[in-house]
Residue frames as qw, qx, qy, qz and C-alpha x, y, z in Angstrom:
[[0.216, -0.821, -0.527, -0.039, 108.38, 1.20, -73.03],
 [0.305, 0.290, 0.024, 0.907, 109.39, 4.89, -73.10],
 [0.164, -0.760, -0.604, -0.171, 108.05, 7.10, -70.75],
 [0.175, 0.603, -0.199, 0.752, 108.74, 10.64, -69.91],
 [0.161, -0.144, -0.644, 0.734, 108.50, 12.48, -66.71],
 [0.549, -0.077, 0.006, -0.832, 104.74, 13.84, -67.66],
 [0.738, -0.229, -0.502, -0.388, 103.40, 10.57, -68.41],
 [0.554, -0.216, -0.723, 0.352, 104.60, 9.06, -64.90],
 [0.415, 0.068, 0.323, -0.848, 103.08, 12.76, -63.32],
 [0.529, 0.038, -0.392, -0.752, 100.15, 11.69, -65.74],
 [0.650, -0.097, -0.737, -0.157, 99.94, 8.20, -64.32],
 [0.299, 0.015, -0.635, 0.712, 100.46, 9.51, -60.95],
 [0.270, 0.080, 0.124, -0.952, 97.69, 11.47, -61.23],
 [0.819, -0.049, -0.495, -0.284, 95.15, 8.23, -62.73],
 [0.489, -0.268, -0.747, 0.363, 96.35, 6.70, -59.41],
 [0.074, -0.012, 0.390, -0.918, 94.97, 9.54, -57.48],
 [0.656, 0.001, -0.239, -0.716, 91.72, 9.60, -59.27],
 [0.650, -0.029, -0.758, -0.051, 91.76, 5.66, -58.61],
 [0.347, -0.030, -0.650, 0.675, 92.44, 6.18, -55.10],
 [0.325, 0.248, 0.437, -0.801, 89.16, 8.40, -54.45],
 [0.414, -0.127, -0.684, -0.586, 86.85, 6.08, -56.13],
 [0.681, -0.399, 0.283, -0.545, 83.95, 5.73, -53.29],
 [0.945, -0.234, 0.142, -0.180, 84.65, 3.18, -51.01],
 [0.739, 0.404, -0.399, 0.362, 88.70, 2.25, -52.12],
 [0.475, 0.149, -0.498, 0.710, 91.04, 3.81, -49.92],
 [0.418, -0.844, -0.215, -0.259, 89.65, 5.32, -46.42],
 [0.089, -0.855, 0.425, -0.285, 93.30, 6.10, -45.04],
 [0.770, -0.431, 0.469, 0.050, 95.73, 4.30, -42.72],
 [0.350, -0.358, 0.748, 0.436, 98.57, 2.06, -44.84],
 [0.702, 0.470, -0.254, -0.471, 97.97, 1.76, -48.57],
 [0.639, -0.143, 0.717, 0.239, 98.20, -1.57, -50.12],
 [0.684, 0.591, -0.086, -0.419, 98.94, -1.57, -53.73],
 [0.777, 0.286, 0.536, 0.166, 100.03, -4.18, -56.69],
 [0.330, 0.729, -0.445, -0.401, 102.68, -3.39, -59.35],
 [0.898, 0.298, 0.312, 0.085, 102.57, -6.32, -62.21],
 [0.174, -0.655, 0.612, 0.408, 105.34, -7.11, -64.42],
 [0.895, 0.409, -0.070, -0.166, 104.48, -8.64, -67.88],
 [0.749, -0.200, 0.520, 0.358, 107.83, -11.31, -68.27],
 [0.737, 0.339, 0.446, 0.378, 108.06, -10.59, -71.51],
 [0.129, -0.989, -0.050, -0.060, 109.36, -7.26, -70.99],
 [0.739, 0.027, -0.212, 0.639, 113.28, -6.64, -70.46],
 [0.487, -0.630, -0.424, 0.431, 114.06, -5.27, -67.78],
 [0.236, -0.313, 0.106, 0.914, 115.74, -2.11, -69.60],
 [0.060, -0.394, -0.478, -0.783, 112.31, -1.51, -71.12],
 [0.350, -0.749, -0.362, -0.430, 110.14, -1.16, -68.11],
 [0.626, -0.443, -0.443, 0.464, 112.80, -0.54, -65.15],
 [0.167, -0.041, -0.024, 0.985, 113.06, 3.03, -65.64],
 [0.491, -0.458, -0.383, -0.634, 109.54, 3.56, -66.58],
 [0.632, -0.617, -0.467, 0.034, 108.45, 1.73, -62.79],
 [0.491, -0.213, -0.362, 0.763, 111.50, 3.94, -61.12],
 [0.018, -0.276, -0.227, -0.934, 109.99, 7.08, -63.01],
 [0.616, -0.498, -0.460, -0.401, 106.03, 6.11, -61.73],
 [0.605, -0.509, -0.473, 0.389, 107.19, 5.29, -58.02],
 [0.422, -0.148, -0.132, 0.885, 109.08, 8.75, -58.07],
 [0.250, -0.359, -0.293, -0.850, 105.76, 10.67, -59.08],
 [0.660, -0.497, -0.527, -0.200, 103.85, 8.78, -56.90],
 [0.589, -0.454, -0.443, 0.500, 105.97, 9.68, -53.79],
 [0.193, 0.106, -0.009, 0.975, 106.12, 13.38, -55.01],
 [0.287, -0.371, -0.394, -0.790, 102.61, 13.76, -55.74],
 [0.729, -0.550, 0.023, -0.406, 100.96, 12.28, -51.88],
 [0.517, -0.562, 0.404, -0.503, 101.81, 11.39, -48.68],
 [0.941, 0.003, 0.115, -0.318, 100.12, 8.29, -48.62],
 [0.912, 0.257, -0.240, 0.212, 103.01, 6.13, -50.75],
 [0.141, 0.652, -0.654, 0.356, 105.61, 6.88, -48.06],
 [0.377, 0.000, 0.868, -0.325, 104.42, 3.86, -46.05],
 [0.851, 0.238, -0.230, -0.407, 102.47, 1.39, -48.99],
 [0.584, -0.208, 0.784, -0.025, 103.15, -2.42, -48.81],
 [0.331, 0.644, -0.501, -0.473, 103.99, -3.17, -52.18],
 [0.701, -0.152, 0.695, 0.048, 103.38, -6.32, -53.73],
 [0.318, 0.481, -0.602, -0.552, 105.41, -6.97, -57.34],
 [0.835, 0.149, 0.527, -0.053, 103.84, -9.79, -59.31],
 [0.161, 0.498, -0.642, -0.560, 105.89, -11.05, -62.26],
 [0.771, 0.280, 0.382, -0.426, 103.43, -12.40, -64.65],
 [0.276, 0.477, -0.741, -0.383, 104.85, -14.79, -66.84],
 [0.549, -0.149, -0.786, -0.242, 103.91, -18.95, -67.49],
 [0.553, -0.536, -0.560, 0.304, 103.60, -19.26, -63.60],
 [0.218, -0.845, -0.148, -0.466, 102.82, -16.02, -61.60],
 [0.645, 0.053, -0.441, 0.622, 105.47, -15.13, -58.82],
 [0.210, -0.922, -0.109, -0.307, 104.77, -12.68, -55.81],
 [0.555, -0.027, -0.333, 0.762, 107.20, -10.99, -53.54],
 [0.084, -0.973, -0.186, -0.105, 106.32, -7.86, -51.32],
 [0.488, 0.071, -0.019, 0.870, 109.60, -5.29, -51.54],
 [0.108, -0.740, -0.364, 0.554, 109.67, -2.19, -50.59],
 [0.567, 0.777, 0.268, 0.044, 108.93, 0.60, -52.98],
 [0.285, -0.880, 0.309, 0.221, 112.89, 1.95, -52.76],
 [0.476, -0.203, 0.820, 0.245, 113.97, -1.12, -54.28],
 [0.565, 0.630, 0.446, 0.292, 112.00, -0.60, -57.56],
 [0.202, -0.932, 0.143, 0.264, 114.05, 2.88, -57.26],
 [0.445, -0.575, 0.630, 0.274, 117.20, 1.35, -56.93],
 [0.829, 0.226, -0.273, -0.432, 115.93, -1.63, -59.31],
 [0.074, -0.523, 0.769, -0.361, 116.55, -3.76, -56.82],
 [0.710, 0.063, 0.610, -0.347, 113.90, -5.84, -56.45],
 [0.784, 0.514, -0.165, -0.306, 114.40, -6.70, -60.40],
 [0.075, 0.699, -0.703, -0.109, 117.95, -8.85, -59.84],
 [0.532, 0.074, 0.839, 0.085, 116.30, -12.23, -60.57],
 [0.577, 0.610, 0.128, -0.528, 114.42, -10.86, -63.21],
 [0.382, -0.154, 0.765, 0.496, 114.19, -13.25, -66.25],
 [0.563, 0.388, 0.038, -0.729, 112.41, -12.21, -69.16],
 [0.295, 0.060, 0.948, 0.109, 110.60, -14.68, -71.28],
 [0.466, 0.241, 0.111, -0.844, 108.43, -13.64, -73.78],
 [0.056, -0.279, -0.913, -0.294, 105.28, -15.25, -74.77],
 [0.412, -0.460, -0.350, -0.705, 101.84, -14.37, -75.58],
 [0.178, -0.111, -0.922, 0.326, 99.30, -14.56, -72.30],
 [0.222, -0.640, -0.590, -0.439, 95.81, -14.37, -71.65],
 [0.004, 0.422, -0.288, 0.859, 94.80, -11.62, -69.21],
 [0.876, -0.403, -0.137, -0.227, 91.74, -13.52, -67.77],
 [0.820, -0.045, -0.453, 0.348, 94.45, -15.46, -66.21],
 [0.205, 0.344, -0.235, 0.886, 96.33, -11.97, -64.72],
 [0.476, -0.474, -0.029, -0.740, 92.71, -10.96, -63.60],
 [0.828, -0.163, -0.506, -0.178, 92.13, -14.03, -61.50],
 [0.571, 0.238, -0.413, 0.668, 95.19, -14.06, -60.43],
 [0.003, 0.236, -0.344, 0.909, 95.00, -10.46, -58.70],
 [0.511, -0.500, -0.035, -0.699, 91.61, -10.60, -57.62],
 [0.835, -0.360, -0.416, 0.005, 92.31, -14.02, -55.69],
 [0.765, 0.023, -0.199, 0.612, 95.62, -13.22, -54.62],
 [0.365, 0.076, 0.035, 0.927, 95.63, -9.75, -54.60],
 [0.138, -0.698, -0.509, -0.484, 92.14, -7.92, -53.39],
 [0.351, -0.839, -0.262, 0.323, 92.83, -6.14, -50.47],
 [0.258, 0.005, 0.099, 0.961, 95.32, -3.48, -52.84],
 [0.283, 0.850, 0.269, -0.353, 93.56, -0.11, -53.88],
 [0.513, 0.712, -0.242, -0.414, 95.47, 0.19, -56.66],
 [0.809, -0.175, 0.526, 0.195, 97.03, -2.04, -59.02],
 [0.323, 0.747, -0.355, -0.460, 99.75, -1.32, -62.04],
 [0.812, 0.079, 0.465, 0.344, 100.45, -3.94, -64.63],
 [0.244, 0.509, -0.637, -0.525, 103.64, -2.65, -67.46],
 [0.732, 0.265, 0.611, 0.144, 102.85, -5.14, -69.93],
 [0.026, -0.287, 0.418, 0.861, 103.93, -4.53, -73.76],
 [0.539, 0.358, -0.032, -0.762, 100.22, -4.65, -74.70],
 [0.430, 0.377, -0.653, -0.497, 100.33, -7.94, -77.00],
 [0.265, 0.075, 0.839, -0.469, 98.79, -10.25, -74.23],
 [0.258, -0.139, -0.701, -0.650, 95.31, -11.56, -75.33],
 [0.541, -0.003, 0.570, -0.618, 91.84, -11.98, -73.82],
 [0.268, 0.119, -0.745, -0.599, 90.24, -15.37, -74.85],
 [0.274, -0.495, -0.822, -0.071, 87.64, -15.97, -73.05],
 [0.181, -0.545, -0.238, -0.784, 85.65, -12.66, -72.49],
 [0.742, -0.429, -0.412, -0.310, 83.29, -13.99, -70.13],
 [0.722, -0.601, -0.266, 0.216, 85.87, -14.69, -67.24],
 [0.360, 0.254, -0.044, 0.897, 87.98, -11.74, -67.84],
 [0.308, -0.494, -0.191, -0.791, 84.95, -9.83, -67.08],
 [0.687, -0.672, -0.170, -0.218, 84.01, -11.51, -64.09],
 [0.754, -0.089, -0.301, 0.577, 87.56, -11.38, -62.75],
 [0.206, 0.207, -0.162, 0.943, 87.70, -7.67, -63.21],
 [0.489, -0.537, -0.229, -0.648, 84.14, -7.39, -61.35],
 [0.014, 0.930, 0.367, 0.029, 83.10, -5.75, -58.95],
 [0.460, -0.821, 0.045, 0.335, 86.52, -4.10, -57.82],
 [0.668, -0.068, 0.360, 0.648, 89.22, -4.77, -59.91],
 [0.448, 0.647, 0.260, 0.560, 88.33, -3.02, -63.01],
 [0.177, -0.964, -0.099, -0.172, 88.19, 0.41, -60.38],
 [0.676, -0.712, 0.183, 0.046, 91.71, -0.44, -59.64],
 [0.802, 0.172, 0.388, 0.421, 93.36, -1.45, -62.35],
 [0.356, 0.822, -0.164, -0.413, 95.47, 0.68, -64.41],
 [0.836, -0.055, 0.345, 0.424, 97.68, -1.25, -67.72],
 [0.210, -0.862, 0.297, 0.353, 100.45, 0.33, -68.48],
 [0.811, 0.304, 0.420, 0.271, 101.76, 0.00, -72.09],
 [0.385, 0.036, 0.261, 0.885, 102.32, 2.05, -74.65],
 [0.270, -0.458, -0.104, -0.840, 99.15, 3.95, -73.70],
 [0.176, 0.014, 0.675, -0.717, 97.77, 3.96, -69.83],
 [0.520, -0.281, -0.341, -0.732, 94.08, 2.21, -69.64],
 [0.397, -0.292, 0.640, -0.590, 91.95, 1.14, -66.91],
 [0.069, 0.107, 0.992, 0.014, 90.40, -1.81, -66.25],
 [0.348, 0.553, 0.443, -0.614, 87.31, -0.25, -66.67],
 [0.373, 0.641, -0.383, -0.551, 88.44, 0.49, -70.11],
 [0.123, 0.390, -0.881, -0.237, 89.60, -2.44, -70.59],
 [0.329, 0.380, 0.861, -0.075, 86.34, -4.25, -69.96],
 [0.486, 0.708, 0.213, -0.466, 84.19, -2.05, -72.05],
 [0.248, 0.489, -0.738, -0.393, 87.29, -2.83, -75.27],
 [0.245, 0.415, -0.876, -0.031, 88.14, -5.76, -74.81],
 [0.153, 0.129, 0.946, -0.255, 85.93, -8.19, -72.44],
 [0.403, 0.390, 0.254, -0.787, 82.36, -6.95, -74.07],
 [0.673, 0.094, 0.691, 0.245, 80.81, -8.79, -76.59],
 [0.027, -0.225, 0.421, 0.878, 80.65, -7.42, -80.51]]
């Protein structure tokens, strides 16, 4: 996953726009949600999250005090809240085992919306090749909030909004 210093302004700037959807963020400490697809190595998406955290603290205030919670999404889902200095450093990546294998994103969605609904924003890197197989609870995972929060991060940036109107809609 290759990503310059525009696209991580570019993604910085899709988290802004996230961040004044009505009703998300009304000030005080930001919680947000940065996903890790396992099947990733770690020299394809640790520069790309060091590059995104380093726009994001250029471009607002706000992410100089965020409670960060990395989820590494792989057969069994793993949280950890680190601070955002340590995805800098790539520090918070020194267990990191990669393991690739297809997974279904319904699962991801669940996931975050149980586990993970009080962020206001939420980045998954993933290398895109994940699947959705059951429409139906993808879509109600990323309803009502998620999808307005979501952004996946691949080899092209789409929201979860987008990503229900692709991908979770029937044909």
């Amino acid at each position: 996953m290759e990503l310059t210093e525009m696209g991580a302004l570019q993604i910085a700037k899709r988290v802004d726009a996230v961040l004044h959807v009505p009703g998300n963020y009304r000030g005080g400490n930001l919680e947000m949600t940065i996903v890790i697809d396992t099947s990733l190595k770690q020299a394809e998406f640790g520069e790309a999250v060091a590059a995104v955290v380093r726009a994001l603290k250029r471009s607002n205030e706000i992410f100089r005090n965020v409670r960060l919670n990395l989820v590494f999404w792989g057969e069994e889902m793993r949280s950890d809240v680190v601070p955002m200095a340590m995805l800098l450093t790539g520090g918070a990546f020194q267990d990191y085992h990669c393991c690739p294998q297809k997974k279904r994103y319904e699962k991801l969605f669940a996931y975050l919306k149980k586990f993970h609904a009080r962020s206001k924003v939420v980045l998954a890197f993933t290398d895109g090749q994940n699947e959705v197989l059951d429409r139906q609870a993808a879509g109600e995972a990323l309803t009502p909030f998620l999808k307005s929060r979501l952004l996946l991060i691949s080899e092209r940036v789409v929201s979860g909004t987008e990503f229900l109107l692709e991908r979770c809609t029937a044909l």
